[in-house]
Each structure stands twice: as structure tokens, then as C-alpha cells.
C-alpha positions as CSV (number, residue, x, y, z in Angstrom):
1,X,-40.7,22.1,16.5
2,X,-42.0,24.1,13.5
3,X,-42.5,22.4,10.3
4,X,-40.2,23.8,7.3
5,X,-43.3,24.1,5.3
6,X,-45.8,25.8,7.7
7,X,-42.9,28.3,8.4
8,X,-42.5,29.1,4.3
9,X,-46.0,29.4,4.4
10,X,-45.9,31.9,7.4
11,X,-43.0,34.0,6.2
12,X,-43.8,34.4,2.1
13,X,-46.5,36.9,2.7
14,X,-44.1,38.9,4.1
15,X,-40.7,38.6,2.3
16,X,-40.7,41.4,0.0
17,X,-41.2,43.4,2.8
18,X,-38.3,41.6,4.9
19,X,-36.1,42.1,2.0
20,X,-37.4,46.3,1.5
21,X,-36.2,46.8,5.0
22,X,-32.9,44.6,5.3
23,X,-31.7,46.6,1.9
24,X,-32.8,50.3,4.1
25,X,-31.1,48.6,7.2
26,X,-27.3,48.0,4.7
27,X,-28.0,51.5,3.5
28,X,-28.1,53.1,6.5
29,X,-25.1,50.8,7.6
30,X,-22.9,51.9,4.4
31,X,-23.7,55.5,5.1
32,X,-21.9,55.1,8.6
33,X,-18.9,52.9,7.8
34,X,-18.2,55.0,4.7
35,X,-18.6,54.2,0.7
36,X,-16.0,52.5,0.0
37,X,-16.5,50.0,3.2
38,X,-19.7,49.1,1.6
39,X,-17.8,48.5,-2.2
40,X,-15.2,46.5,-0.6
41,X,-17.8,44.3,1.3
42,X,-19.9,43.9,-2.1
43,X,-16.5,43.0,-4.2
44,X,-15.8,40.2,-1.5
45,X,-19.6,38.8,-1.3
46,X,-20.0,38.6,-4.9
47,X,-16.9,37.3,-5.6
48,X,-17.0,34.8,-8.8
49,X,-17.2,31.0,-8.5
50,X,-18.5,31.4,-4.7
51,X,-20.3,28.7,-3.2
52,X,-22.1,28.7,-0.6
């Protein structure tokens, strides 16, 4: 089993990167389902008082 901390170590390097292309990947998503899909989504994820 991978250690929690090697993995952190393995992944960091790379996250902004990670992150660059998960935000293209929802842009790309919202363009298909349509604008207001991708408002409706965001309303509901960042509702107030979530926890997770």
C-alpha cells in the first residue's frame, strides 16, 4: 500500500497542473450541457453552510 505522505509528495509537483486541466475539462463540459446547466450546478455546490 502507498504511504499518504510519499503519494502528497508524488502528486504536489504536479497539482496546479491537475487543477489547469480539470477546470478546461468543466469548461468544455458546460459548453455541451448548456450555460445555465453549469450555473445551476455551481449554485448547488457552493451552497452556504455546506459540509463536506
Amino acid at each position: 500500500m502507498i504511504d499518504v505522505i510519499v503519494l502528497t509528495k508524488l502528486i504536489s509537483p504536479f497539482l496546479p497542473y491537475l487543477l489547469k486541466l480539470g477546470d478546461k475539462a468543466a469548461e468544455e463540459a458546460a459548453k455541451k450541457l448548456g450555460a445555465d446547466s453549469c450555473e445551476t450546478a455551481k449554485a448547488i455546490f457552493y451552497l452556504p453552510n455546506q459540509r463536506v
